[in-house]
C-alpha positions, 0 to 999 in steps of 0.5 A: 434243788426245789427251794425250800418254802415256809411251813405253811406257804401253799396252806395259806396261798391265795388263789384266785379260783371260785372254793369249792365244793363243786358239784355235779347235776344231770338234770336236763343235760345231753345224753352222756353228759353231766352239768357242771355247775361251780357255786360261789361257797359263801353266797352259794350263787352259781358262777359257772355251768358247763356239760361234760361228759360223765368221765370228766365231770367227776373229775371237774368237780373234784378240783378244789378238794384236790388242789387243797390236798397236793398243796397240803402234800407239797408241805408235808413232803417239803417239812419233812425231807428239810433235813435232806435238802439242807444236807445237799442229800448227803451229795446224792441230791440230784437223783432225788425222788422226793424233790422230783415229786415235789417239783412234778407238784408245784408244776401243777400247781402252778399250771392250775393259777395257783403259784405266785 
């Protein structure tokens, strides 16, 4: 149904975003806004600012953490419903809520560029 993936497939991807961590700045930015402002982790260079308004800029800044934490959800639901799958859900697996979410998540992952 959603394919089964090795154990350590989305832990061990690699993706082609700048790592977090992101962080958020009001310093000098318009009135309702927040600066965005994405560091390269290992040289801490700035690769990126941009002006959000508040409600997105914590969200913005989040992405790297929970991008790692959904792919690190897809392998543990994947590990741990194998049984099920590998058993065709005893034939009730197309009403599955398990390989929906999993598939809901990969669709995400790969609409943020990080599929293969």
């Amino acid at each position: 149904m959603w394919g089964m993936m090795g154990k350590s497939t989305l832990k061990t991807m690699k993706t082609t975003h700048t790592p977090g961590p992101w962080a958020t700045s009001r310093d000098a930015v318009p009135e309702g806004h927040v600066q965005i402002a994405i560091y390269e982790e290992l040289t801490g260079e700035r690769v990126a600012t941009a002006f959000q308004r508040a409600e997105n800029a914590a969200l913005i800044a989040a992405a790297p953490d929970l991008f790692d934490a959904l792919c690190q959800i897809i392998d543990d639901m994947t590990e741990s419903h194998a049984d099920e799958v590998n058993n065709n859900h005893n034939g009730d697996g197309l009403d599955c809520s398990y390989c929906r979410t999993i598939a809901r998540a990969r669709a995400a992952i790969a609409k943020a560029g990080g599929a293969q």
